[in-house]
DSSP file (Angstrom, degrees, kcal/mol; ACC not computed):
  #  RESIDUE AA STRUCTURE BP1 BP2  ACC     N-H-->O    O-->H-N    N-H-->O    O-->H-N    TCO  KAPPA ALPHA  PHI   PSI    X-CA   Y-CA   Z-CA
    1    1 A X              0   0    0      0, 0.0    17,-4.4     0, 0.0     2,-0.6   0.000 360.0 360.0 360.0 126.4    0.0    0.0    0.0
    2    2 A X  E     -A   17   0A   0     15,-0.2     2,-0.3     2,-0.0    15,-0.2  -0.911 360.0-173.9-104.3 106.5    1.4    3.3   -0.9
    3    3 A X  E     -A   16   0A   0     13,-3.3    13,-3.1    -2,-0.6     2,-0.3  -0.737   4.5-167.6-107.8 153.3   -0.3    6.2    1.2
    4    4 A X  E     +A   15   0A   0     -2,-0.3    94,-2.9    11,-0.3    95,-0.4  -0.960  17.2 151.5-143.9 162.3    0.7   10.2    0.3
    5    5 A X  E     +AB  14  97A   0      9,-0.7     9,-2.0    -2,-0.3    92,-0.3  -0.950   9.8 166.7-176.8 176.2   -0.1   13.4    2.5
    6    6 A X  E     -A   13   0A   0     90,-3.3     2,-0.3    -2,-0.3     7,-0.2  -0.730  34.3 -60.6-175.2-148.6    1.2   16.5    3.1
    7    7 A X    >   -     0   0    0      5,-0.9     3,-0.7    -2,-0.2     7,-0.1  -0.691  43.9 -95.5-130.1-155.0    0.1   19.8    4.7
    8    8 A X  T 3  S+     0   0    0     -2,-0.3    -1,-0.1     1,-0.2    67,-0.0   0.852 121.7  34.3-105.4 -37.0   -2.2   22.4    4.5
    9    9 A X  T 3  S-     0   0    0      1,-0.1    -1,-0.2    -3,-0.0    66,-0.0   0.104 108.5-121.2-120.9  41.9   -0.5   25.0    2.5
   10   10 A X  S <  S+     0   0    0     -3,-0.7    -2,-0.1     1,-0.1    -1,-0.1   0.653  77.5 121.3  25.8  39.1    1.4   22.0    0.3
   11   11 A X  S    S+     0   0    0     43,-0.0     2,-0.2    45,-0.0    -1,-0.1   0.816  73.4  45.9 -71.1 -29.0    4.8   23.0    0.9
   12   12 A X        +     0   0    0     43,-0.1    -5,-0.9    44,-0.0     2,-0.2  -0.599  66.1 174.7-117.2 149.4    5.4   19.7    2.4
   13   13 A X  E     -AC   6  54A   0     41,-1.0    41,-0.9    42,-0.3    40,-0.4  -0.914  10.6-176.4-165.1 151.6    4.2   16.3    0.6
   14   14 A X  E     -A    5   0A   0     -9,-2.0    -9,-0.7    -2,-0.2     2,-0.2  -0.776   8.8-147.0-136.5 179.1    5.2   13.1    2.0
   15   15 A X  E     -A    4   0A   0     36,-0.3    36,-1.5    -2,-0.2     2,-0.5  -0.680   2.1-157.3-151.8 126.2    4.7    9.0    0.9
   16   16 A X  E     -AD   3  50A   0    -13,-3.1   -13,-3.3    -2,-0.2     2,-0.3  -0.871   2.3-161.2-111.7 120.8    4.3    6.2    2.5
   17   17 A X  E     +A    2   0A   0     32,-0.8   -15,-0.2    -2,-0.5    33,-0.0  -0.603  58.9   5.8-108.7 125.6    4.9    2.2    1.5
   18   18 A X  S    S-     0   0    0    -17,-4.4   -15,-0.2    -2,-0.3    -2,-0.0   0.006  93.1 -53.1  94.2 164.9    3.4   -0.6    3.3
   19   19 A X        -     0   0    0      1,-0.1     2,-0.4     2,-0.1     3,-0.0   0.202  63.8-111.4 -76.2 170.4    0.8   -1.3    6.1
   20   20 A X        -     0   0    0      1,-0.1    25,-0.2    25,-0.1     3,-0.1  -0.868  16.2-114.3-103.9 153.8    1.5    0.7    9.6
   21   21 A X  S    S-     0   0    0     23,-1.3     2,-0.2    -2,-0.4    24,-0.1   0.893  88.3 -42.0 -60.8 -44.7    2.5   -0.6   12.9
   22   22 A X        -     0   0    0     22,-0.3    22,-3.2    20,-0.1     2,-0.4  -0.858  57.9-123.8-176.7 158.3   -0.6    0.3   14.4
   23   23 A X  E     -E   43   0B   0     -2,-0.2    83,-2.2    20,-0.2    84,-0.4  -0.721  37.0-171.6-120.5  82.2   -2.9    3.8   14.0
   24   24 A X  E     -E   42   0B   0     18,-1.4    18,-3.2    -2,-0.4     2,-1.7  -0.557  31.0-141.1 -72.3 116.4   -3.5    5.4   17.3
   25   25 A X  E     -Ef  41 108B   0     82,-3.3    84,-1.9    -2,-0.2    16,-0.2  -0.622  27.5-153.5-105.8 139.6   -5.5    8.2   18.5
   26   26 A X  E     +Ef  40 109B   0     14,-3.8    14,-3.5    -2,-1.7    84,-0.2  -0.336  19.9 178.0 -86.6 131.5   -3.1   10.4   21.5
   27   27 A X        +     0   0    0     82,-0.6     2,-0.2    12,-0.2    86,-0.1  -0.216  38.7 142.4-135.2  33.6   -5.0   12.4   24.3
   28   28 A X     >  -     0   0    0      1,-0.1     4,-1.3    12,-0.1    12,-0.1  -0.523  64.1-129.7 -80.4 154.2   -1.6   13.1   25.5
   29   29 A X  H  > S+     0   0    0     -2,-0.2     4,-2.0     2,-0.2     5,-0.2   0.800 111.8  54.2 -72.2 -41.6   -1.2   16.9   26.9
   30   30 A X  H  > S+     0   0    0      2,-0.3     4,-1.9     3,-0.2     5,-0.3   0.987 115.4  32.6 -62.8-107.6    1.9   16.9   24.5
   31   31 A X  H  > S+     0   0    0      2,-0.2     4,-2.4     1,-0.2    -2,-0.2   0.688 119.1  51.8 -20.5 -50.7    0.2   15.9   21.5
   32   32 A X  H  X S+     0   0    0     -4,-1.3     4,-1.3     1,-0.2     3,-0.3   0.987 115.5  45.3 -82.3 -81.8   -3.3   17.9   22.5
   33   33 A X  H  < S+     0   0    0     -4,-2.0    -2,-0.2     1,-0.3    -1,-0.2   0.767 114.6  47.6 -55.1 -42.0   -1.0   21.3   23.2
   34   34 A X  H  < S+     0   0    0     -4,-1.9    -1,-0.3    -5,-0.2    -2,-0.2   0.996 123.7  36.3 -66.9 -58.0    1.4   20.9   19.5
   35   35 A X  H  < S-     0   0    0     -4,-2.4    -2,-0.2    -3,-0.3    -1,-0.2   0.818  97.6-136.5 -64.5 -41.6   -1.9   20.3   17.6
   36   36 A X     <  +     0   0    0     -4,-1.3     2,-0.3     1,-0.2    -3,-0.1   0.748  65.7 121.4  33.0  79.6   -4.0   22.5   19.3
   37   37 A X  S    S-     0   0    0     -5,-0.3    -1,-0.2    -6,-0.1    -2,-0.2  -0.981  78.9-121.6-157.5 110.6   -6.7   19.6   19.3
   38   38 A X  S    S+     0   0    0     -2,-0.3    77,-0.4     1,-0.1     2,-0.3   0.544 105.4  12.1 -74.5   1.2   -8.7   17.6   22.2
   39   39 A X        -     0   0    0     -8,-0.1     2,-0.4    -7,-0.1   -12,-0.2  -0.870  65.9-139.4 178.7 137.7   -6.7   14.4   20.1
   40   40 A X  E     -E   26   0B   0    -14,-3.5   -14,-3.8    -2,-0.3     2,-0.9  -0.873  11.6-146.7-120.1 123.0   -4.0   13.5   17.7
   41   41 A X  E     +E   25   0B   0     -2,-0.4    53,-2.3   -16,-0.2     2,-0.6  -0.750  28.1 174.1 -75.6 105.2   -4.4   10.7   15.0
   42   42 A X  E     -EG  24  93B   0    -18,-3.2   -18,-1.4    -2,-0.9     2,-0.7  -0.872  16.7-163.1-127.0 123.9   -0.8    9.3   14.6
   43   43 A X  E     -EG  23  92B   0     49,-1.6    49,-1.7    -2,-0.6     2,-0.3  -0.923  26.4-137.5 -97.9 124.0    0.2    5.7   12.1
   44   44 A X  E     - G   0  91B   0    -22,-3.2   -23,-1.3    -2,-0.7   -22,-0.3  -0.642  20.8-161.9 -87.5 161.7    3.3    4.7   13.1
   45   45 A X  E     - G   0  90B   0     45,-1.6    45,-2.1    -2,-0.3     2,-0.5  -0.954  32.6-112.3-145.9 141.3    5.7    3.7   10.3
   46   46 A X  E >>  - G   0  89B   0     -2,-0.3     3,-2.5    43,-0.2     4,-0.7  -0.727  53.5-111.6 -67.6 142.5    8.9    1.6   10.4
   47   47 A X  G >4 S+     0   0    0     41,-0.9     3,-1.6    -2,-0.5    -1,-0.1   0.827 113.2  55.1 -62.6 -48.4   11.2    4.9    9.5
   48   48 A X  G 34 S+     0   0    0      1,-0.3    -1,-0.3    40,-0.1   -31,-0.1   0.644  92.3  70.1 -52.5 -21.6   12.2    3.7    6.0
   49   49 A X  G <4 S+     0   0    0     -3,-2.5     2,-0.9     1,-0.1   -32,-0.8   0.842  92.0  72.2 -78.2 -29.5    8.7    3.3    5.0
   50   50 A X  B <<  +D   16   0A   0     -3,-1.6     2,-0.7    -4,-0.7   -34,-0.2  -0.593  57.1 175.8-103.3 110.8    8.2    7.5    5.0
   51   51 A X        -     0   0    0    -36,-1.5     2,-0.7    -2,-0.9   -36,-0.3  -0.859  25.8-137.3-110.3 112.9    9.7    9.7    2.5
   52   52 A X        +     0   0    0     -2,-0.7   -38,-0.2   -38,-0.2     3,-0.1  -0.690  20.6 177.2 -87.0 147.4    9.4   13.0    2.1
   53   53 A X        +     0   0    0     -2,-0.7     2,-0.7   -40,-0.4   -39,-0.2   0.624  62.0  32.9 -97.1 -35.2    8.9   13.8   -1.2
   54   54 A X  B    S-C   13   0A   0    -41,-0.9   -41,-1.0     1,-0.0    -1,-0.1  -0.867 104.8 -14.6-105.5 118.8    8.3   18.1   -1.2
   55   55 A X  S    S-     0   0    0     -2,-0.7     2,-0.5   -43,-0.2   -42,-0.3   0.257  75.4 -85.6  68.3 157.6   10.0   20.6    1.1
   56   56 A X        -     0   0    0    -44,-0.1    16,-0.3   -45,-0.0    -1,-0.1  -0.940  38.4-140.0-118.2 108.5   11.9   20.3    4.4
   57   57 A X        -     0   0    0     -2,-0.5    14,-0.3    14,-0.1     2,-0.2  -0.056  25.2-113.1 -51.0-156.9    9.6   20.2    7.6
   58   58 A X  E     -I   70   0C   0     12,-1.8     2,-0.7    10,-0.1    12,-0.6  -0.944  30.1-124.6-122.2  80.5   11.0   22.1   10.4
   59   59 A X  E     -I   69   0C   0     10,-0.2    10,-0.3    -2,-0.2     2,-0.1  -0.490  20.6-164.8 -61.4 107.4   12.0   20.1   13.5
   60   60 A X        -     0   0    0      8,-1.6     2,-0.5    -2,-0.7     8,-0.3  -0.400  14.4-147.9 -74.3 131.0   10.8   20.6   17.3
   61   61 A X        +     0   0    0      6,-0.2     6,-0.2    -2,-0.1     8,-0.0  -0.791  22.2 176.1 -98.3  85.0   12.4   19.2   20.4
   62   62 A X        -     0   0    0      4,-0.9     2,-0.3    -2,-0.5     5,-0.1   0.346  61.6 -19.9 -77.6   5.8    9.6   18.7   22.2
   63   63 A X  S    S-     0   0    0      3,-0.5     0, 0.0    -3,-0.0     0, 0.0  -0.775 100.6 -52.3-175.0-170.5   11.1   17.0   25.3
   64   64 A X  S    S-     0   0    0     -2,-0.3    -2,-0.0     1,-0.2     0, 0.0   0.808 133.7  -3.7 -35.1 -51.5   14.6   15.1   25.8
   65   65 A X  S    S+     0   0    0     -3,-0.0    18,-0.7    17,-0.0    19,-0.2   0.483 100.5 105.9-149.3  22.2   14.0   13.4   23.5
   66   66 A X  E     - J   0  82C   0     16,-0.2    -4,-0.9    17,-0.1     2,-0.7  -0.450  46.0-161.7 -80.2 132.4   10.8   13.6   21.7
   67   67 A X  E     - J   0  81C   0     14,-1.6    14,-1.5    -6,-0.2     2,-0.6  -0.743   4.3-166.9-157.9 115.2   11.0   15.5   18.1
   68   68 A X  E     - J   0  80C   0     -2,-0.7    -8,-1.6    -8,-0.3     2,-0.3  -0.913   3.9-162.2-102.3 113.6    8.0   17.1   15.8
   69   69 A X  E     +I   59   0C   0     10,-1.7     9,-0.9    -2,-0.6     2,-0.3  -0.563  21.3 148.7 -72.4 148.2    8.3   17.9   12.9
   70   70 A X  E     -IJ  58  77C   0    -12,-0.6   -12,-1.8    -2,-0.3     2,-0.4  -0.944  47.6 -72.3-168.7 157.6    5.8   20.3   11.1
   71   71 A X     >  -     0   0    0      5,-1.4     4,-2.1    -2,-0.3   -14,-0.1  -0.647  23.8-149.1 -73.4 117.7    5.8   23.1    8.2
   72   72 A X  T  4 S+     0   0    0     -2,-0.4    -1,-0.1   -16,-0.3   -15,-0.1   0.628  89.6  49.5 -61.2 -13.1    7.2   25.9    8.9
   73   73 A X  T  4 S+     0   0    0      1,-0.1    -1,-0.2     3,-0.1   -16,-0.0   0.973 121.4  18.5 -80.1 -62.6    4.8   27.7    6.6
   74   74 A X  T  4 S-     0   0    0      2,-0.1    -2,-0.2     0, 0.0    -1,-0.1   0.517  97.8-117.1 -91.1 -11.1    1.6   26.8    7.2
   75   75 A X     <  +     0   0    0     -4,-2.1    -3,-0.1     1,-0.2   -68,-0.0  -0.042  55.2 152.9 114.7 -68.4    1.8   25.4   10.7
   76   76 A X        -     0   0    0     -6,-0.1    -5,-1.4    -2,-0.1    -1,-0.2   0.149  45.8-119.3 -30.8 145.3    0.9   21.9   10.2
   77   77 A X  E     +J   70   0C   0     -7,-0.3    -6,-0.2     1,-0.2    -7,-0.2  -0.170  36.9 165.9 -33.8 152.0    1.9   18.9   12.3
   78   78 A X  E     -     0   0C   0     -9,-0.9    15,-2.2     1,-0.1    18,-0.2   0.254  50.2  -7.9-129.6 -95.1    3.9   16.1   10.2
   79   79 A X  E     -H   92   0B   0     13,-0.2   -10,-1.7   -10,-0.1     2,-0.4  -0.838  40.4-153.9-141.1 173.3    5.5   13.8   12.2
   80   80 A X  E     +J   68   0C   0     11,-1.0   -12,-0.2   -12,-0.2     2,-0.1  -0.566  17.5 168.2-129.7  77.4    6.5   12.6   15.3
   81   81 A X  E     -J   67   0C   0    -14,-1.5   -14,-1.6    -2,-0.4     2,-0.3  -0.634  18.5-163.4-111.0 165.8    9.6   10.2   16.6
   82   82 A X  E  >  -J   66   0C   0      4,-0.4     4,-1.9   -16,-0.2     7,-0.2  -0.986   6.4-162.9-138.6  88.2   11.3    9.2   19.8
   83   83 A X  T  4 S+     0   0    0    -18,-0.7     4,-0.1    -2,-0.3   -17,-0.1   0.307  90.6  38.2 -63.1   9.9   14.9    7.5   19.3
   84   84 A X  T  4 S+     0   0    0    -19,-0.2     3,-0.2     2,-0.1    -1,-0.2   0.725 128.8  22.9-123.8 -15.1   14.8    6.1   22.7
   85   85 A X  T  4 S+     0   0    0      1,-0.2    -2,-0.1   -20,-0.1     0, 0.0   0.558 139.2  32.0-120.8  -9.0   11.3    4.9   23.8
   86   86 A X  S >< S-     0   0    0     -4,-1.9     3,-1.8     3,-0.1    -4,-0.4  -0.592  80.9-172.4-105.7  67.6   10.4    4.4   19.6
   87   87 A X  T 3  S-     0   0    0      1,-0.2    -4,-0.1    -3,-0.2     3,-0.1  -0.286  71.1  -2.8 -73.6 159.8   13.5    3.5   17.7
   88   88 A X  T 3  S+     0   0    0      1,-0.1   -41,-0.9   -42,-0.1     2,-0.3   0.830 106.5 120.8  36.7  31.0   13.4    3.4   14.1
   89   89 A X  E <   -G   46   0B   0     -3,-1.8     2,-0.3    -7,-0.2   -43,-0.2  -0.873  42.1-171.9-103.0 168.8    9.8    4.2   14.4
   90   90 A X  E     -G   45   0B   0    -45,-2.1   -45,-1.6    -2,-0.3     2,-0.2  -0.706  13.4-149.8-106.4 157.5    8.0    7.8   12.7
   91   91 A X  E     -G   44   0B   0     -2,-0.3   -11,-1.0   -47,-0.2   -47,-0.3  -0.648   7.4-154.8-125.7  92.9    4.6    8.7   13.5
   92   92 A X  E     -GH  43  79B   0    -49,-1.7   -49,-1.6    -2,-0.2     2,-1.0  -0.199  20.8-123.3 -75.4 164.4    2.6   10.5   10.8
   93   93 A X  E >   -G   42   0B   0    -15,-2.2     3,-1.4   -51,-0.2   -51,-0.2  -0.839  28.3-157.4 -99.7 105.3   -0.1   12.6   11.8
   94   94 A X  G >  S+     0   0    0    -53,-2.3     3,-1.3    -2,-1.0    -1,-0.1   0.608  83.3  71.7 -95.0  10.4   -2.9   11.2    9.9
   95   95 A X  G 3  S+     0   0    0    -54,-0.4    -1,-0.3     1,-0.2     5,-0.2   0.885  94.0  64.7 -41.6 -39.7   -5.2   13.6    9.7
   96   96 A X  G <  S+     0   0    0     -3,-1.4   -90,-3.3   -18,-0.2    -1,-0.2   0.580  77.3 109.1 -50.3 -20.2   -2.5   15.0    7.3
   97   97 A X  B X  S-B    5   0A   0     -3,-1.3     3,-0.7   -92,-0.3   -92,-0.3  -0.478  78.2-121.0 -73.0 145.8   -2.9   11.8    4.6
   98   98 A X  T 3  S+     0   0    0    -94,-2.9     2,-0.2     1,-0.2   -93,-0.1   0.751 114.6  24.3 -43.1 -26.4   -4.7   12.7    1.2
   99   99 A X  T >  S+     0   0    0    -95,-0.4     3,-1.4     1,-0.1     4,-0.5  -0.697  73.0 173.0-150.2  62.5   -7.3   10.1    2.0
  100  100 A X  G X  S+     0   0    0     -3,-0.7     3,-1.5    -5,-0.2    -2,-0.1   0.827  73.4  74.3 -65.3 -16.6   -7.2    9.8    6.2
  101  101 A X  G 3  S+     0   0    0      1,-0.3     3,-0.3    -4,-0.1    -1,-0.2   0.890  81.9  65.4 -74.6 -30.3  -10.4    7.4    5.7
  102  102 A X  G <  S+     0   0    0     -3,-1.4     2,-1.0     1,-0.2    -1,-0.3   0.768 101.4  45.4 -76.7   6.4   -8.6    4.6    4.4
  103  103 A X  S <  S-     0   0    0     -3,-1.5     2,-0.3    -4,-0.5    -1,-0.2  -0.743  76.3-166.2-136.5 112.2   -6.7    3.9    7.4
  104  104 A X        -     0   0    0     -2,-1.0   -81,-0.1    -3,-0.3    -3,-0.1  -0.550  24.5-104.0 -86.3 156.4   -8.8    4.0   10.1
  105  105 A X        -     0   0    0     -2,-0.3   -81,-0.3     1,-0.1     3,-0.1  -0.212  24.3-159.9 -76.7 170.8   -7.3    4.1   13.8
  106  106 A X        +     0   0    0    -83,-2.2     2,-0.3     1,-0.4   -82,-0.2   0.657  61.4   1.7-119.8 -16.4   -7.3    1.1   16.1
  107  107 A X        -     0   0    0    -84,-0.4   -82,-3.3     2,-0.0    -1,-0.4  -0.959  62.7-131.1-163.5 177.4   -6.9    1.9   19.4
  108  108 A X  E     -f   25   0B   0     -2,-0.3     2,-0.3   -84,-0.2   -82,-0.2  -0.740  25.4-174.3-125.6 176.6   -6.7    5.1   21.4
  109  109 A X  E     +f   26   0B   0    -84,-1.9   -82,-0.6    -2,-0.2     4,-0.1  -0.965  57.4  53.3-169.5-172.9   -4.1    6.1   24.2
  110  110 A X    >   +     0   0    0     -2,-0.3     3,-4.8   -84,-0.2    -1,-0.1   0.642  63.0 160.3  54.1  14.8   -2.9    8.5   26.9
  111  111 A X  G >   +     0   0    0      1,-0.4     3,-0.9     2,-0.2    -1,-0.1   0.685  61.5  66.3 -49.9 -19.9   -6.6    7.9   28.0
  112  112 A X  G 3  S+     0   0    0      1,-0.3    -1,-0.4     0, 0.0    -2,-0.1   0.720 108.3  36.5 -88.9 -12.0   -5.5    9.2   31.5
  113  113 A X  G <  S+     0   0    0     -3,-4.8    -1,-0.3    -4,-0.1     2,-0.2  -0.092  86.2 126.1-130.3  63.6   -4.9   12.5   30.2
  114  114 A X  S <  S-     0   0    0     -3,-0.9     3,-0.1     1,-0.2   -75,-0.1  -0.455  75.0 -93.0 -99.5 150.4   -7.7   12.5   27.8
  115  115 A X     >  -     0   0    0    -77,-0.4     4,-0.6    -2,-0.2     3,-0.4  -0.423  37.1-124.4 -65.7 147.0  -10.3   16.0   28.2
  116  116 A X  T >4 S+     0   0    0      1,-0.2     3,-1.8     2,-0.2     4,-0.3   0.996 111.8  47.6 -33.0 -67.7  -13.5   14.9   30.7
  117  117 A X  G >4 S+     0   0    0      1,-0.3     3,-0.5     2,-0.2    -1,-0.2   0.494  94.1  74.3 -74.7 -12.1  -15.9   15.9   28.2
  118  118 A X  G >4 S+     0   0    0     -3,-0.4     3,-1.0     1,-0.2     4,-0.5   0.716  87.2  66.7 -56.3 -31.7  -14.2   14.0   25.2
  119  119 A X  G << S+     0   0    0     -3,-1.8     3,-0.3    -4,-0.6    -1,-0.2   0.936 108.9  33.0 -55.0 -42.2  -15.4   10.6   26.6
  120  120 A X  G <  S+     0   0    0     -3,-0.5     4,-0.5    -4,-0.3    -1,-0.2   0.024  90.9 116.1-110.5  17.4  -19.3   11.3   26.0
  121  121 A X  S X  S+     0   0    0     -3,-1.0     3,-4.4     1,-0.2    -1,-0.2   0.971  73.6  57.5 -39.5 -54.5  -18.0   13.6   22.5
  122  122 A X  T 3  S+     0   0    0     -4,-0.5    -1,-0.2     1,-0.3    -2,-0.1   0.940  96.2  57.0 -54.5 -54.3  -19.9   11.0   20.6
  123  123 A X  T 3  S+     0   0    0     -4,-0.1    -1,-0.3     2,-0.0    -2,-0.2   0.753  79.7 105.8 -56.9  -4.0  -22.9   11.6   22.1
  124  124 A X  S <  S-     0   0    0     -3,-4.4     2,-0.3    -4,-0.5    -3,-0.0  -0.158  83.9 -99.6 -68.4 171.5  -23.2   15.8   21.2
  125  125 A X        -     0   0    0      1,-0.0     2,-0.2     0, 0.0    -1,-0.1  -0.729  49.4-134.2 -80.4 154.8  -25.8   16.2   18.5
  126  126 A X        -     0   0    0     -2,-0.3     2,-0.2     2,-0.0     3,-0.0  -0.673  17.8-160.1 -94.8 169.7  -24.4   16.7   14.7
  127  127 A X        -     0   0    0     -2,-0.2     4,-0.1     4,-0.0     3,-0.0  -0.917  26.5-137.1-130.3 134.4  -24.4   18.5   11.4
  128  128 A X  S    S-     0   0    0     -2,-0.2     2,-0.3     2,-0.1     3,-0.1   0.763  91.2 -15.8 -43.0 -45.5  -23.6   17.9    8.6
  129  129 A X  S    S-     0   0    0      1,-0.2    -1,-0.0    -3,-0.0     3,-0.0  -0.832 115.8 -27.9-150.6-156.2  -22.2   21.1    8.1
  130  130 A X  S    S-     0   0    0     -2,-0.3    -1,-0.2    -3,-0.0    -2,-0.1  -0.207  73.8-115.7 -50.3 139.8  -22.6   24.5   10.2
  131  131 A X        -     0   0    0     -4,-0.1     2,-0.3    -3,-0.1    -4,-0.0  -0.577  32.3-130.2 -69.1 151.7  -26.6   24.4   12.1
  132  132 A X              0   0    0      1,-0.2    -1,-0.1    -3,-0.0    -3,-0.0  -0.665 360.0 360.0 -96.7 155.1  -28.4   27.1   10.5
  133  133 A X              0   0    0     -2,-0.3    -1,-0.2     0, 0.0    -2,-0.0   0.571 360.0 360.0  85.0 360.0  -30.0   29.5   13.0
């Protein structure tokens, strides 16, 4: 499987070969504070699987040893790795793939520092698009 994705103002374009290690969504304070977002979709990828193909993100030390990358232009979130508690792993941020639907997440995590009110999320009412009125 070959997945491609990129950021918002398509300075950055990325691709990715082969299945993911697993597709997680992060309620981590760390994650929730970079994104600015009650929860971050990240597929990890063995690091060889992820190429960028456009532009050079920008790189973040976001702890010791924690390190995000994002476009310096627009903002976006890329990706995310850890050489000591993930080696040779990446983590893309998949909201950022052309097509996020086909890989749906599998499990969720940081759940202990997840928002209250994100647990009963599901239940608020929806729209399709903005409510009129």
């Amino acid at each position: 499987m070959t997945i491609t994705g990129g950021c918002h103002c398509g300075a950055i374009r990325y691709s990715v070969e082969g299945d993911p290690v697993t597709h997680a969504l992060c309620h981590c304070t760390d994650c929730r504070r970079h994104a600015g977002a009650p929860m971050v979709g990240w597929a990890m990828f063995k690091q060889p699987q992820v190429s960028v193909t456009k532009g050079k993100p920008k790189t973040y030390a976001s702890s010791s040893h924690g390190r995000r990358q994002f476009c310096a232009d627009c903002g976006t979130g890329l990706f995310y790795s850890n050489a000591e508690t993930l080696p040779g792993i990446i983590d893309v941020q998949s909201a950022t793939l052309d097509d996020p639907a086909k890989l749906p997440p599998r499990v969720q995590i940081q759940l202990a520092e997840r928002i209250a009110w994100m647990k009963d999320a599901h239940t608020l009412p929806g729209f399709e698009r903005f409510p009129s009125g």
